[in-house]
C-alpha positions as CSV (number, residue, x, y, z in Angstrom):
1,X,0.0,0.0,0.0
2,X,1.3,3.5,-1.1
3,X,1.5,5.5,1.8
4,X,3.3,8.9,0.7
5,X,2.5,10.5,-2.9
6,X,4.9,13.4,-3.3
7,X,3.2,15.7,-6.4
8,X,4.9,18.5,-8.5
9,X,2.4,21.7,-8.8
10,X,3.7,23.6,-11.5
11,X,2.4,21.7,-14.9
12,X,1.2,18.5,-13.0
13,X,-1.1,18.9,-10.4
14,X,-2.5,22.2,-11.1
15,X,-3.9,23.1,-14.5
16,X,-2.8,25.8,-17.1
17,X,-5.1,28.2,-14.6
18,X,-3.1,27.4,-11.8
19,X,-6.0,25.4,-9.8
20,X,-6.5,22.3,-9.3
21,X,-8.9,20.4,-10.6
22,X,-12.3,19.0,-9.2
23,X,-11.8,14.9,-10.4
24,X,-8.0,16.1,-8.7
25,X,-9.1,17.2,-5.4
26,X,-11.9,14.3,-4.9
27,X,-9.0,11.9,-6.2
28,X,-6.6,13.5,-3.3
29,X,-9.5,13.2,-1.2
30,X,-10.5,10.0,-1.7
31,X,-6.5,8.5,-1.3
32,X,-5.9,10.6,2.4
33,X,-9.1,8.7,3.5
34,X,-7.3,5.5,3.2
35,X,-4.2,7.4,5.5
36,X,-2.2,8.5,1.8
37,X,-0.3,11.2,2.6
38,X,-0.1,13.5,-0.4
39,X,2.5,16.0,0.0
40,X,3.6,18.9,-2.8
41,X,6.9,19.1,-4.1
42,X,7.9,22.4,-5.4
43,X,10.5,24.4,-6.4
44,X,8.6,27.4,-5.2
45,X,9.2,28.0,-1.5
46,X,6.2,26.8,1.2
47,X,4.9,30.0,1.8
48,X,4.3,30.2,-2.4
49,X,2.0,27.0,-1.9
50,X,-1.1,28.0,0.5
51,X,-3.8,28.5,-1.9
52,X,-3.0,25.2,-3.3
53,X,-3.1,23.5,-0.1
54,X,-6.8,25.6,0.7
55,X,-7.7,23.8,-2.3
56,X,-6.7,20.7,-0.7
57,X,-8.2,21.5,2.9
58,X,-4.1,20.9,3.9
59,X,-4.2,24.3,4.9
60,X,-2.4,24.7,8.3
61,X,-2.6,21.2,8.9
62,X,-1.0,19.0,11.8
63,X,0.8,16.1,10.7
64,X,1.0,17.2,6.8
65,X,3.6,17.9,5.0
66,X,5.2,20.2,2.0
67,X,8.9,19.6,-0.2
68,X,9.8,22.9,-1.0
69,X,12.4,24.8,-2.9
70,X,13.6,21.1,-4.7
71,X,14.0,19.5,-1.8
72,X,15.9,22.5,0.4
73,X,13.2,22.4,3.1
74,X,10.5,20.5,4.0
75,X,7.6,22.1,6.4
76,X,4.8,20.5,8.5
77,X,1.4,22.6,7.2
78,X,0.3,23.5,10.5
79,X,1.8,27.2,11.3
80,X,4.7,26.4,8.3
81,X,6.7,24.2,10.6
82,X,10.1,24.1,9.4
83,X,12.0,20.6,10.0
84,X,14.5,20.3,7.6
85,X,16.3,23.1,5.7
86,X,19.4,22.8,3.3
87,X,20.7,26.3,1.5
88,X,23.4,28.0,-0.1
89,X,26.1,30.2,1.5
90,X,25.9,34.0,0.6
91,X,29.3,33.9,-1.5
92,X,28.0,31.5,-3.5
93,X,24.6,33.1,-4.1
94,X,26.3,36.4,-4.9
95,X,28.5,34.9,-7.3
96,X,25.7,33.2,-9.2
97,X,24.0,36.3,-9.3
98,X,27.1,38.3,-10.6
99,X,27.6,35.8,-13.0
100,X,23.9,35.9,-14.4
101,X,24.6,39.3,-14.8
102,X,26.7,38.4,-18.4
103,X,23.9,37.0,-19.9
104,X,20.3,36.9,-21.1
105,X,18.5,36.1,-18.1
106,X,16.1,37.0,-15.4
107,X,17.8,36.4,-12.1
108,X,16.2,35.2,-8.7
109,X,17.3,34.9,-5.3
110,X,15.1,32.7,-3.2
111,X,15.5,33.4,0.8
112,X,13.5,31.0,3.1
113,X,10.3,33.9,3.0
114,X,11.1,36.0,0.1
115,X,11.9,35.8,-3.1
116,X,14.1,38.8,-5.3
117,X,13.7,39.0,-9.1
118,X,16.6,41.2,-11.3
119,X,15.9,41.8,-15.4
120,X,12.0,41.1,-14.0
121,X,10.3,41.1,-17.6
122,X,6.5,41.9,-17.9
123,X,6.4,38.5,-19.5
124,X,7.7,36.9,-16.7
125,X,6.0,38.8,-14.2
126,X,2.6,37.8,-16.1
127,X,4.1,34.2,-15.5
128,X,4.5,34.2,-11.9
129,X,1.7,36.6,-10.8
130,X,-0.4,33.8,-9.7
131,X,2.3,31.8,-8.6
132,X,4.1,33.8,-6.1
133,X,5.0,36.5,-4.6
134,X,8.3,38.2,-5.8
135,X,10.0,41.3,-5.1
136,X,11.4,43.6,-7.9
137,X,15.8,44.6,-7.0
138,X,17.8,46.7,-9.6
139,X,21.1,46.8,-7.9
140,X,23.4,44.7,-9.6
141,X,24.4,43.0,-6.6
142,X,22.6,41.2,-3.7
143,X,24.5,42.9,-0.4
144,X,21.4,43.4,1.3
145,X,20.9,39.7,1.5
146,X,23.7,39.2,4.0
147,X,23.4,37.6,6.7
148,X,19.9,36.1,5.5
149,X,19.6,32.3,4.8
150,X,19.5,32.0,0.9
151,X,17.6,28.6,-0.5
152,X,18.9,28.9,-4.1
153,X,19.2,31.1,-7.4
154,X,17.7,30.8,-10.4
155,X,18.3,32.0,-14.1
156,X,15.4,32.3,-16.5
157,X,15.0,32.1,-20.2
158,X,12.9,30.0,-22.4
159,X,15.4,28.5,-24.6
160,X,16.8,25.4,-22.7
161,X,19.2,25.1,-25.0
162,X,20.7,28.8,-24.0
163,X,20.0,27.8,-20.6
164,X,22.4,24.3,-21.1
165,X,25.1,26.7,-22.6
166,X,25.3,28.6,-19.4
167,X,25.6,25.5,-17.5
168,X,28.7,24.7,-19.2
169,X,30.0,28.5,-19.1
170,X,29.9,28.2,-15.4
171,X,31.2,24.8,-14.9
172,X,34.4,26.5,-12.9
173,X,31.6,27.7,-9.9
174,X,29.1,24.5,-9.6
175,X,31.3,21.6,-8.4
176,X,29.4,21.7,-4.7
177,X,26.0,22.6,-6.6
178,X,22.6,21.1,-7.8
179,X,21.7,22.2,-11.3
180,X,18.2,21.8,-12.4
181,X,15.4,22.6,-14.8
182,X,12.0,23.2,-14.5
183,X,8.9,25.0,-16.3
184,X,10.5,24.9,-19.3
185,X,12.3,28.2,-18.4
186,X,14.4,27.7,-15.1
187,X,17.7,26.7,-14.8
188,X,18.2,26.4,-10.6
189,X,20.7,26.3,-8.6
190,X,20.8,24.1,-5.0
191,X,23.0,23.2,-2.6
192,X,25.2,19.7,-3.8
193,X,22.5,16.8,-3.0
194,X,19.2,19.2,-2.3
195,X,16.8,17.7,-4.8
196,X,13.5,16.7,-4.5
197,X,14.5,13.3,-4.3
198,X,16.5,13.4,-1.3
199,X,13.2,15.5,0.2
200,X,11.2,13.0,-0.4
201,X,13.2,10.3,1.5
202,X,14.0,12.3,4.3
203,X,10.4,13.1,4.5
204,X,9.9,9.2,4.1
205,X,12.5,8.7,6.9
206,X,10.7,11.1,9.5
207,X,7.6,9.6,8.6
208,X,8.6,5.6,8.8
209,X,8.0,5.0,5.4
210,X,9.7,2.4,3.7
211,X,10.7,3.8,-0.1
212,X,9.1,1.6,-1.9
213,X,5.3,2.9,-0.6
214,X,6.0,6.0,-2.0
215,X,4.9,8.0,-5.6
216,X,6.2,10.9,-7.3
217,X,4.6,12.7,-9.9
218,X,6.0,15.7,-12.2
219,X,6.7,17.0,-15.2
220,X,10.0,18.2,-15.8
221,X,13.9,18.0,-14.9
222,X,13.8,18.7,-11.4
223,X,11.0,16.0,-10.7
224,X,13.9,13.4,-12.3
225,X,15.2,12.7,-8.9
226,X,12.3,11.8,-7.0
227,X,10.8,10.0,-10.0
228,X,13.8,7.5,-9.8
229,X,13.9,7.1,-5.8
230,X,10.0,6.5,-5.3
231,X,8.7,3.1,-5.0
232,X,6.2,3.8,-8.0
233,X,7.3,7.3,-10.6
234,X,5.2,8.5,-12.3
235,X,6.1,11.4,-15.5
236,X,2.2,13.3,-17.0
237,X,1.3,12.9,-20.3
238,X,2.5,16.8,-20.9
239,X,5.9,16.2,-19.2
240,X,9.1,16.2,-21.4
241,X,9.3,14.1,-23.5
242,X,13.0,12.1,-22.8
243,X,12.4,12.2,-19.8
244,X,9.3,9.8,-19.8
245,X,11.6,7.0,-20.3
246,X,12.7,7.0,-16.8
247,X,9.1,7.0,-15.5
248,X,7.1,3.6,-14.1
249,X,4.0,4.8,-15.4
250,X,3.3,7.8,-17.9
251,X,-0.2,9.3,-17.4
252,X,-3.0,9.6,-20.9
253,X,-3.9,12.4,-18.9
254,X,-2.3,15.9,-18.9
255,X,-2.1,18.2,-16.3
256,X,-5.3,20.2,-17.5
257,X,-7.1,16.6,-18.0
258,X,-6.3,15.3,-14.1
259,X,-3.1,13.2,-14.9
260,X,-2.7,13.3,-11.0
261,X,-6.7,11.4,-10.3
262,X,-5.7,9.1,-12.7
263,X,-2.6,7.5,-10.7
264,X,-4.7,8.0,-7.8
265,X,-7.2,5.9,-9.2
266,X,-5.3,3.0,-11.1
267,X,-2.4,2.5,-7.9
268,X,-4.6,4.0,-5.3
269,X,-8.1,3.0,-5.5
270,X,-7.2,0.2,-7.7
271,X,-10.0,1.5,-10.6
């Protein structure tokens, strides 16, 4: 019996109007009836995730659960409980953002409540609206972060390759980093071994889960980890397409048609 079902947001359980579905929620519903666990794993920061979680009737929960910022904390619902939290050090932060500074990105600085955007584009700010909130910064350094605890940066642009060409370019400053994509604009940047797979065990591990009774669900590059360490992964029907070969099941359903109800009901509620 599946006990833990760790679920991406962005793309897989919420739909193309950032809610989440009604055959979703009753799905959701139906599975924590049985004592499922179904916790969100984002790479937006726990605060970012509270009208999902309304949605869910998780809100401010005891004894549930949220992955956050790929893995770099993980929170108990109930008044945002932090219990584990893995950043990156100030130097390397500011050196990230320096760097992104030389090329054709948006930059953003995630600290464990706030999040700072540089080269914030209208089209991006359309983007994220409903996702977050994010504050605009136009020095062209991040000194007023210091002393703060920083999760991770982020570059954006929408052509992955472009992205994958700045990976390489900065090959010299990532040897104790985490490099992933996501949403099909975000290259991100953890501390070495934050992902959301190593989340999702230590949440397993605090929880008395064995592995194996666990599913993850995403969409994208940064859902890879937990895909391959869960007892059952799971890629949607819209996720990238090489990346579905690593998946134990691929959904018919997208994340606009309740790919996240269907696992529920074939593995779950054995439909």
């Amino acid at each position: 019996m599946y006990k833990i079902i760790a679920c991406d947001l962005d793309e897989t359980l919420l739909n193309d109007n950032h809610k989440v579905s009604t055959r979703n929620i009753e799905a959701i519903k139906r599975a924590r009836a049985l004592g499922v666990k179904f916790v969100p794993a984002t790479g937006r920061g726990f605060t970012s995730v509270s009208s999902t979680l309304e949605e869910l009737q998780l809100l401010d929960s005891d004894n549930e659960f949220v992955i956050s910022f790929n893995g770099g904390a993980i929170t108990e619902n109930k008044n945002n409980r932090l219990l584990h939290f893995e950043g990156i050090t100030f130097g390397k932060a500011s050196e990230l953002f320096r760097r992104g500074l030389n090329y054709n990105v948006g930059i953003r600085v995630y600290t464990k409540d706030n999040v700072y955007a540089y080269n914030y584009t209208d089209e991006e700010k359309q983007y994220s609206s409903t996702r977050m909130k994010i504050t605009e910064i136009f020095d062209t350094n991040i000194d007023f972060l210091k002393g703060q605890e920083i999760v991770k940066v982020l570059y954006i642009n929408t052509d992955y390759n472009y992205l994958k060409g700045i990976e390489n370019d900065l090959r010299d400053i990532l040897n104790d980093m985490n490099v992933t994509y996501s949403s099909n604009r975000y290259i991100e940047f953890n501390h070495s071994g934050v992902d959301k797979g190593t989340g999702l065990l230590t949440l397993a591990k605090l929880l008395h889960v064995d592995p194996k009774d666990t599913i993850a669900i995403g969409d994208n590059y940064n859902d890879l980890s937990m895909i391959k360490c869960a007892g059952l992964g799971v890629y949607v029907a819209n996720a990238v397409e090489e990346l579905k070969q690593h998946a134990d099941y691929v959904t018919t359903a997208t994340n606009n048609e309740g790919a996240v109800a269907e696992v529920i009901e074939k593995f779950i509620l054995n439909k």
